[in-house]
C-alpha positions as semicolon CSV with decimal commas, in nm:
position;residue;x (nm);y (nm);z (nm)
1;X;1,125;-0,043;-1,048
2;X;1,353;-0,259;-1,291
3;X;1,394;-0,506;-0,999
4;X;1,032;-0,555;-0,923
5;X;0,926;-0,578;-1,279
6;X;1,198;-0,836;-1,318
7;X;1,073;-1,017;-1,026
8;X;0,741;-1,015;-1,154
9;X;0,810;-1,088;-1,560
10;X;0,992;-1,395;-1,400
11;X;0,699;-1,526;-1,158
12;X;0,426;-1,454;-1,424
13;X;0,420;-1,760;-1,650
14;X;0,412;-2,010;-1,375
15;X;0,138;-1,799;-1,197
16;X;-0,047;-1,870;-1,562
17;X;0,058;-2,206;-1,579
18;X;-0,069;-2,335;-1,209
19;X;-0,399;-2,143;-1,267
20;X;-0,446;-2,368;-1,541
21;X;-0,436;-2,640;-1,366
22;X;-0,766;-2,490;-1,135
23;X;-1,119;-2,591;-1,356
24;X;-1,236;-2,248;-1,263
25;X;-0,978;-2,108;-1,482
26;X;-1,009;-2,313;-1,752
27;X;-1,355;-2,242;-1,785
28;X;-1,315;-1,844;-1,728
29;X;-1,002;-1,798;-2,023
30;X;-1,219;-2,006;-2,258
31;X;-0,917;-2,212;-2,416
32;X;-0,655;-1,960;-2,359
33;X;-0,309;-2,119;-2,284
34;X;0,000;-2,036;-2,128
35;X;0,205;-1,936;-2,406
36;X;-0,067;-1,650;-2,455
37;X;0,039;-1,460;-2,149
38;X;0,407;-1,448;-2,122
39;X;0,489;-1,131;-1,987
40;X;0,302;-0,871;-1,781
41;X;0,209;-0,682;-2,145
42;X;-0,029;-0,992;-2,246
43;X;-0,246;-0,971;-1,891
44;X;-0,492;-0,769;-2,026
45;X;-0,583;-1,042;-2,319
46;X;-0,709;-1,234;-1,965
47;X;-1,104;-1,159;-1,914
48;X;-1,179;-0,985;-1,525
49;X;-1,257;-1,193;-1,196
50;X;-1,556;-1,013;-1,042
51;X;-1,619;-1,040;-0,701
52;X;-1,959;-1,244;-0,792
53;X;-1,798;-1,440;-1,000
54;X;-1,540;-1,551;-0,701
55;X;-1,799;-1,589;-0,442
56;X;-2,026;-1,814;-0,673
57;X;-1,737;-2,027;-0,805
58;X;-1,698;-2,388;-0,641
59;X;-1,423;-2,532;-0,836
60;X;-1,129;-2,200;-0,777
61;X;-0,944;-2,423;-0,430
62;X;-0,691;-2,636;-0,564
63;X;-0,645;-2,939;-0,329
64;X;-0,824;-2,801;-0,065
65;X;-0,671;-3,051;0,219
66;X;-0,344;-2,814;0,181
67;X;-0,534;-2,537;0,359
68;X;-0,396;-2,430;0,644
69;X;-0,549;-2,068;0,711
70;X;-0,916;-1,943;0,632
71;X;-0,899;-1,598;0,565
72;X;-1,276;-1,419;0,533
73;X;-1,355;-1,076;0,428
74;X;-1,620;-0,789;0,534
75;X;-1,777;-0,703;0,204
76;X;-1,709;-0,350;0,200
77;X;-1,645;-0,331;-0,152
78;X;-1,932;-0,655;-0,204
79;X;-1,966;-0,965;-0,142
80;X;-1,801;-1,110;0,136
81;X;-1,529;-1,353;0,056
82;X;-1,359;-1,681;0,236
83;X;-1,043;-1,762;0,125
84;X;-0,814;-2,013;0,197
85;X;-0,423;-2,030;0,159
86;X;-0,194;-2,319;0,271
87;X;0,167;-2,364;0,416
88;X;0,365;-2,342;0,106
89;X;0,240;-2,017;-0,011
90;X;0,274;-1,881;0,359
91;X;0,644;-2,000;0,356
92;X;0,688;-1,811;0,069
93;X;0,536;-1,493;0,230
94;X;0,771;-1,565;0,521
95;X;1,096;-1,544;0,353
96;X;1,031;-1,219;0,184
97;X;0,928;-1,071;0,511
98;X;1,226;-1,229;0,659
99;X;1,447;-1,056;0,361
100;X;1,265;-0,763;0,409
101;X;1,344;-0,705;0,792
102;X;1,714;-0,742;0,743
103;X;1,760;-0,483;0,531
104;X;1,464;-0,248;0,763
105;X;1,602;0,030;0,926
106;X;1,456;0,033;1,245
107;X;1,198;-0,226;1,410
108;X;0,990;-0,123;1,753
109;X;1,007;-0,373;2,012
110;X;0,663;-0,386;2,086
111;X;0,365;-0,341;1,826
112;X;-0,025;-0,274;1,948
113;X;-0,238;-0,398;1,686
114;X;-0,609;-0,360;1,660
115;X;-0,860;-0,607;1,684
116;X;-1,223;-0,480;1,586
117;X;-1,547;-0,584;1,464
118;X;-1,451;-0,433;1,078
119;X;-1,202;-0,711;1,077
120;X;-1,250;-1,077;1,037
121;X;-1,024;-1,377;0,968
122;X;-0,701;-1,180;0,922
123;X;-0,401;-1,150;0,700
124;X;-0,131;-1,382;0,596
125;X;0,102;-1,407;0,906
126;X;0,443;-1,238;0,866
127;X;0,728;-1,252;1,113
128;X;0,893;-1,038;1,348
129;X;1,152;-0,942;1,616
130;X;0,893;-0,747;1,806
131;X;0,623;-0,856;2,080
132;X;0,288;-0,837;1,912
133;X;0,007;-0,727;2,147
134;X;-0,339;-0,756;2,018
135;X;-0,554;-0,478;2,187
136;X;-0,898;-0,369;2,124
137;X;-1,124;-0,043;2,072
138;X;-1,480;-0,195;2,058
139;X;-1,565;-0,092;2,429
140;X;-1,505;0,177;2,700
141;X;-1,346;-0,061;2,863
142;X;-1,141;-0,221;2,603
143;X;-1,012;0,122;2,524
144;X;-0,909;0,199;2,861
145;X;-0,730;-0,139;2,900
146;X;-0,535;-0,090;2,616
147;X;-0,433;0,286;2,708
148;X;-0,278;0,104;3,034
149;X;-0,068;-0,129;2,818
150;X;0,037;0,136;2,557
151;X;0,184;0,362;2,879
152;X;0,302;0,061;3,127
153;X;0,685;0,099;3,135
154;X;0,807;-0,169;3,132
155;X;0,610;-0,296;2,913
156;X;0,792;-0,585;2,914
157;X;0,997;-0,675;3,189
158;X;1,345;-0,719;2,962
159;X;1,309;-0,406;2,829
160;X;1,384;-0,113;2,991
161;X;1,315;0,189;2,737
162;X;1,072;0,021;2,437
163;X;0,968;0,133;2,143
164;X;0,643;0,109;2,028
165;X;0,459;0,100;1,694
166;X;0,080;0,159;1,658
167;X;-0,075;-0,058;1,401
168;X;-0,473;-0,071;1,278
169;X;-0,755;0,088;1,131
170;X;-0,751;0,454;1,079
171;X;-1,059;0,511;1,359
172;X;-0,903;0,298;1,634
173;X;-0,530;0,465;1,540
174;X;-0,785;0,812;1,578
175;X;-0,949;0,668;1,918
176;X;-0,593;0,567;2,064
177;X;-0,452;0,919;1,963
178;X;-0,718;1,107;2,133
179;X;-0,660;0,879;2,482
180;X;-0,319;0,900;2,467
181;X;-0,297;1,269;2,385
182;X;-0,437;1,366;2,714
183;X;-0,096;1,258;2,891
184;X;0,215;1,401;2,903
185;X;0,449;1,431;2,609
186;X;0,677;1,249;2,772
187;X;0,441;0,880;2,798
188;X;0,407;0,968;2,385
189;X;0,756;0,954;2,276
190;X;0,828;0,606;2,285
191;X;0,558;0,548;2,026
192;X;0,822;0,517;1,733
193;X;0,594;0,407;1,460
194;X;0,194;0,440;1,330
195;X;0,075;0,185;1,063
196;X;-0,267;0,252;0,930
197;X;-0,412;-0,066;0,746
198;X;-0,732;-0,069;0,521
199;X;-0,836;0,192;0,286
200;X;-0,586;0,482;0,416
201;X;-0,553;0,762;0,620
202;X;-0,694;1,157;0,536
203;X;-0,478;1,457;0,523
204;X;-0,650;1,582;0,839
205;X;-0,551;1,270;1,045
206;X;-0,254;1,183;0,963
207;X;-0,163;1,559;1,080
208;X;-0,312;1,477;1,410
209;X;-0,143;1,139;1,465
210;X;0,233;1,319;1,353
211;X;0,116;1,612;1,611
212;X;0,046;1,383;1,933
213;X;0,315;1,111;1,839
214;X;0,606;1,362;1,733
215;X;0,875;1,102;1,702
216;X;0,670;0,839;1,504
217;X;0,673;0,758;1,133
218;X;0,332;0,731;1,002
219;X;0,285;0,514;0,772
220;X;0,033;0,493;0,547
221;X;-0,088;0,136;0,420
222;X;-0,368;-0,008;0,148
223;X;-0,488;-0,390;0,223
224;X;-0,764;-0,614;0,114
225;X;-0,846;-0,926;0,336
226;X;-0,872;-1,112;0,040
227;X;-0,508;-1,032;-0,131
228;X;-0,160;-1,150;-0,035
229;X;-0,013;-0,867;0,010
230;X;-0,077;-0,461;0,018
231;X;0,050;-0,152;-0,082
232;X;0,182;0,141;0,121
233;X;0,220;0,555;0,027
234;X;0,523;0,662;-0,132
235;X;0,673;0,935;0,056
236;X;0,807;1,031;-0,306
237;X;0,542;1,063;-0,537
238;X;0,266;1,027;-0,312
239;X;0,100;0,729;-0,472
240;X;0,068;0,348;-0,343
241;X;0,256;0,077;-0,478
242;X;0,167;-0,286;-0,471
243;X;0,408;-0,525;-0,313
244;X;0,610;-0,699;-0,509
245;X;0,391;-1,016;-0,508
246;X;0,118;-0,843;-0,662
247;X;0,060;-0,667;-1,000
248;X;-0,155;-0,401;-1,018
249;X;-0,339;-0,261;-1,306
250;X;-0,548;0,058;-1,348
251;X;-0,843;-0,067;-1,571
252;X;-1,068;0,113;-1,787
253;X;-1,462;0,177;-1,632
254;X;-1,570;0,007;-1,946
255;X;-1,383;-0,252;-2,056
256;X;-1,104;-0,496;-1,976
257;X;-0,798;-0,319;-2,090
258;X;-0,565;0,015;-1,936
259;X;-0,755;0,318;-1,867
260;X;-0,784;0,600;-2,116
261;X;-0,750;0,890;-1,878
262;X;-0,572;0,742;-1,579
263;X;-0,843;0,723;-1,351
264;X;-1,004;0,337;-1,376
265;X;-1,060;0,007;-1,183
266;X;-0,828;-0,134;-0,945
267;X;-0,782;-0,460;-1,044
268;X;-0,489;-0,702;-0,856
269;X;-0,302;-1,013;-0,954
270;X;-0,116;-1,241;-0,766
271;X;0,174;-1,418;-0,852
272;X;0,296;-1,770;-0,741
273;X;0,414;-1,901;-0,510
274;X;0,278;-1,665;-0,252
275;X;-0,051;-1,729;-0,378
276;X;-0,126;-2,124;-0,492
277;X;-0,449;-2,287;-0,359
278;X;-0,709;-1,990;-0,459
279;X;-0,499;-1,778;-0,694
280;X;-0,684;-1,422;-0,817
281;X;-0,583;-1,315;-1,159
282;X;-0,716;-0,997;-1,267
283;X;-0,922;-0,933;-0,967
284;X;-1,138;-0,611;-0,978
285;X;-1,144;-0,486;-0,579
286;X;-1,444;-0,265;-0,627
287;X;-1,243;0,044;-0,580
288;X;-1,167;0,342;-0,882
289;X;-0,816;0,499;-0,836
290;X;-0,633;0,717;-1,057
291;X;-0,263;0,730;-1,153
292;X;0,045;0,918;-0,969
293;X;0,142;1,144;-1,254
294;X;0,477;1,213;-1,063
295;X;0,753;0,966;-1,155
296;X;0,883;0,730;-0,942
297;X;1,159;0,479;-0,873
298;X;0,948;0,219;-0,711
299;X;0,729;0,236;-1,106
300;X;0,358;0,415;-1,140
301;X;0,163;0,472;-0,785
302;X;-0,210;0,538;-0,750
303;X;-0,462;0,728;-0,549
304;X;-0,768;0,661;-0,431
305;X;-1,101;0,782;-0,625
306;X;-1,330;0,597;-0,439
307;X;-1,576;0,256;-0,339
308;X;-1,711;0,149;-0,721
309;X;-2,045;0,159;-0,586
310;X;-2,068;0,526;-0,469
311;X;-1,886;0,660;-0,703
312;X;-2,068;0,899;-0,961
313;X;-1,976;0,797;-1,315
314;X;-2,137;0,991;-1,624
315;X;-2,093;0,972;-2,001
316;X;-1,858;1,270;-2,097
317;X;-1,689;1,284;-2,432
318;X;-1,880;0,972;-2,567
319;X;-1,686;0,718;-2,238
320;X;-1,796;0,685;-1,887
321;X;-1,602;0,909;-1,658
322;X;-1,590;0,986;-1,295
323;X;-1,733;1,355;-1,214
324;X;-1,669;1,320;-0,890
325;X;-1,364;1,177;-0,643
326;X;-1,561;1,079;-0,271
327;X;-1,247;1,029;-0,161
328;X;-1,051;1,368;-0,202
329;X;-1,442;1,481;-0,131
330;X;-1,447;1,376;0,217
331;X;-1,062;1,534;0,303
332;X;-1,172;1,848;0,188
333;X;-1,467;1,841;0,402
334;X;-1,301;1,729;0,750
335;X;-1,065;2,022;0,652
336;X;-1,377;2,253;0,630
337;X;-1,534;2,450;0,955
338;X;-1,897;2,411;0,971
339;X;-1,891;2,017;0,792
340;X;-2,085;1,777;0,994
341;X;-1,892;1,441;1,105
342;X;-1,981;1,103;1,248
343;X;-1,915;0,991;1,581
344;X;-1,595;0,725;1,571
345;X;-1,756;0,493;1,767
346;X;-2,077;0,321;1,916
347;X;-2,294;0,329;2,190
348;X;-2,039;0,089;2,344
349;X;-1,780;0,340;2,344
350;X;-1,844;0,709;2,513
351;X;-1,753;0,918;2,413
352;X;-1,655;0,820;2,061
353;X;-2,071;0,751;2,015
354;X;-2,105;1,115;1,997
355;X;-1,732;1,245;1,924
356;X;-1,786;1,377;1,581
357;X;-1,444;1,264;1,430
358;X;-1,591;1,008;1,198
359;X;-1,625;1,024;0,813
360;X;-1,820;1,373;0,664
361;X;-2,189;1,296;0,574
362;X;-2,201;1,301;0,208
363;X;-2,389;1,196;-0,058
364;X;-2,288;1,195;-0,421
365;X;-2,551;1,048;-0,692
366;X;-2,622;1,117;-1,073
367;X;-3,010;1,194;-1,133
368;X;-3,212;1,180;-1,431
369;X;-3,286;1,522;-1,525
370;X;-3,475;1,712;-1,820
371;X;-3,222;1,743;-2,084
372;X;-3,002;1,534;-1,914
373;X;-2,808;1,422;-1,589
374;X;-2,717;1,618;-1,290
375;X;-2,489;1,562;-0,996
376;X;-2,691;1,570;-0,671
377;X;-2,463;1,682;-0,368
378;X;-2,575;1,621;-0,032
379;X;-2,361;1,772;0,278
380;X;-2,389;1,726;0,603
381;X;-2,318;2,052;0,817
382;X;-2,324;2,133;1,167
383;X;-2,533;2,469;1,167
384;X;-2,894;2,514;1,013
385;X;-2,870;2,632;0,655
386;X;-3,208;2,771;0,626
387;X;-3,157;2,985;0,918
388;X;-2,851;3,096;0,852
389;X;-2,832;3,182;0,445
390;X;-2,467;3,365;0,442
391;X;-2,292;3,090;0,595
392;X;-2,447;2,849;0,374
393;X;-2,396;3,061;0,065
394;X;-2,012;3,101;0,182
395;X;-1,970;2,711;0,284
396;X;-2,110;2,617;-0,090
397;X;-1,855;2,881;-0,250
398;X;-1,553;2,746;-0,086
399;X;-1,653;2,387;-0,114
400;X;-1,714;2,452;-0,487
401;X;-1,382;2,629;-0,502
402;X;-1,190;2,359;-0,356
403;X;-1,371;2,057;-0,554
404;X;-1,237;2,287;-0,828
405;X;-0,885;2,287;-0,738
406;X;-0,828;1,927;-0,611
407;X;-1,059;1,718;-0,762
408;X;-0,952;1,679;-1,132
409;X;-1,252;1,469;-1,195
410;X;-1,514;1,760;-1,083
411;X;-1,330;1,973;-1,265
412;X;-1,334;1,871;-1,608
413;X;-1,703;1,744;-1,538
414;X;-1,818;2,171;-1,504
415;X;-1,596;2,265;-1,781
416;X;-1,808;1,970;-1,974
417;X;-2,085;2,131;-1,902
418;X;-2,210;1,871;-1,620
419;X;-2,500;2,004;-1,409
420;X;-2,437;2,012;-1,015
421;X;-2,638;2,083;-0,729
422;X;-2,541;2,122;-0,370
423;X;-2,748;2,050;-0,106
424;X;-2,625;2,169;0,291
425;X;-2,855;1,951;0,562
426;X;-2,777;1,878;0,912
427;X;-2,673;1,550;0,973
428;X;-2,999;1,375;1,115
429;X;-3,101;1,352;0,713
430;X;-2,793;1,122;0,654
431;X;-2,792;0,768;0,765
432;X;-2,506;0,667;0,940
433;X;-2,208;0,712;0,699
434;X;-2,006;0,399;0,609
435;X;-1,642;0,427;0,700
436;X;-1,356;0,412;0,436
437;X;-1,107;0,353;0,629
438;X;-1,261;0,184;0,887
């Protein structure tokens, strides 16, 4: 922890100093100067960078002729987002990634990586030793094809006995394991590593993926299109950290400064010189984590809450608060016989169009109510609830229970006194879900 906030103390007033440079920034800090933010303590003092605000500005690219890579996001958290980043920043990613593999353990000699249509542009290019094979999930077809490749041995003809990591979205890491898990144990064995990328991986899948690819580490990773770097789970306290290249706060729902109750807005900066022509300095993502409480080396972790924009927040104690995580929602609910789930794919791709192995159909809102607000929560289940009244009244008790136990946020909501009701429907009432991890 002392090394990365060393590294980042260090990198922090030239980050400050080249954004000056940008008009956008001197516009958005209203006369602020360099010598204002000196260390990581004086970051709040800077005002937030909305997503609006970043897709409306003109005048953020410095020099734009240095671009080398355009880099464009999906808009899952909002607007979607072009970005642009040139060779000296990418150098500078490179030689951390080059640092980086010489002190990694292990690297597979061949990774699969996803290519779907939930990704566009693509990250900042980092090296490696392995072969990189770009496969696909978005067809029947596509999915076969890349089965073939995952179990041809050799895969490549100068290696004999490869090892292979898995890298990609959560629902084409779910699609692959499903193929591949209807082969021997033996063609699975050689897969050495799984890399989720995007918004993270559920209890309930990760246990599949370490069940059909027993000698794989799974690894569980947090990246935005739009940022430098990401973050990956801490096998110690649980939480993600930020690469080093990025400083994360955890922002309060309200305002511009720390969270009062560890549960805010995610809100990234990078540092230069890995980020130089479009540099984001307190950039809210559009997502709500909360903070690790368990200590760590690697410095404070977070989880995720939720998306911003369907997340339920309330006025408790006199402050906005979250009353209700989506997040730790939805793992309860693919852990939960009789909860309805999406399909994983599309009509392009039997039989993940009808597979339900998707996201849980849920719906959280706040309502206007006499006397107050309520939570409204709509579930999607796979029986009929008005025809059979004991299994509803027993699938509402134990989700209740369980929203209880894990969800800190739904807790202290009912003992504030926080009106909730729970609505069962099949899943033909729900339009099709949106996918966090997808």
């Amino acid at each position: 922890m002392r090394d990365r906030c060393a590294f980042q103390e260090e990198l922090l007033p030239r980050t400050i100093a080249e954004a000056l440079q940008i008009p956008f920034y001197q516009r958005h800090w209203r006369g602020r100067n360099a010598a204002m933010v000196a260390s990581l303590g004086d970051l709040p003092s800077l005002p937030l960078l909305s997503k609006d605000e970043l897709s409306e500005a003109d005048d953020l690219l410095r020099d734009g002729e240095r671009a080398v890579t355009l880099i464009h996001s999906t808009g899952t958290t909002g607007r979607p987002l072009v970005r642009f980043r040139g060779e000296a920043e990418l150098a500078a990613v490179r030689a951390v990634a080059h640092r980086l593999a010489e002190v990694r353990e292990a690297e597979p000699d061949v990774v699969f990586t996803t290519l779907g249509a939930s990704i566009h542009g693509g990250g900042v290019p980092t090296p490696s030793r392995a072969h990189v094979v770009v496969i696909a999930c978005s067809s029947k077809w596509l999915i076969d094809h890349a089965v073939t490749l995952i179990r041809r041995s050799p895969i490549i003809p100068s290696l004999d006995d490869a090892s292979i990591e898995l890298h990609g979205r959560p629902r084409h890491l779910a699609i692959l394991a499903t193929e591949l898990a209807r082969f021997p144990i033996s063609e699975r064995v050689h897969v050495r590593a799984v890399t989720s990328v995007g918004y993270g991986i559920s209890r309930s899948l990760r246990r599949f993926l370490q069940r059909t690819f027993p000698n794989a580490a799974v690894r569980d990773t947090f990246s935005l299109s739009e940022i430098v770097a990401g973050a990956e789970r801490c096998a110690s306290c649980g939480g993600y950290h930020m690469a080093a290249p990025v400083v994360a706060e955890i922002v309060a729902l309200d305002g511009e400064g720390p969270a009062p109750d560890a549960t805010g807005r995610l809100v990234l900066t990078e540092l230069f010189p890995f980020s130089q022509l479009q540099p984001l300095i307190r950039y809210v993502t559009g997502d709500i984590v909360r903070a690790v409480a368990r200590e760590c080396e690697e410095g404070g972790g977070f989880d995720f809450v939720g998306r911003a924009a369907v997340t339920p927040v309330a006025v408790l104690g006199g402050r906005p608060s979250v009353v209700l995580s989506p997040w730790t929602l939805g793992e309860i609910l693919e852990e939960m016989p009789g909860a309805a789930r999406s399909p994983l794919g599309n009509a392009l791709t039997p039989p993940y169009d009808v597979l339900p192995m998707g996201p849980p159909y849920l719906d959280a809102r706040l309502v206007e109510a006499e006397g107050g607000q309520r939570l409204v929560l709509r579930v999607g289940v796979s029986f009929a609830p008005q025809l059979h009244p004991e299994a509803a009244m027993a699938f509402e008790r134990d989700l209740v229970t369980r929203l209880v136990e894990e969800d800190v946020h739904f807790r202290r909501a009912q003992a504030m006194g926080l009106p909730c009701e729970l609505r069962l429907c099949q899943s033909d009432a729900f339009p099709p879900p949106s996918s966090l991890g997808k």
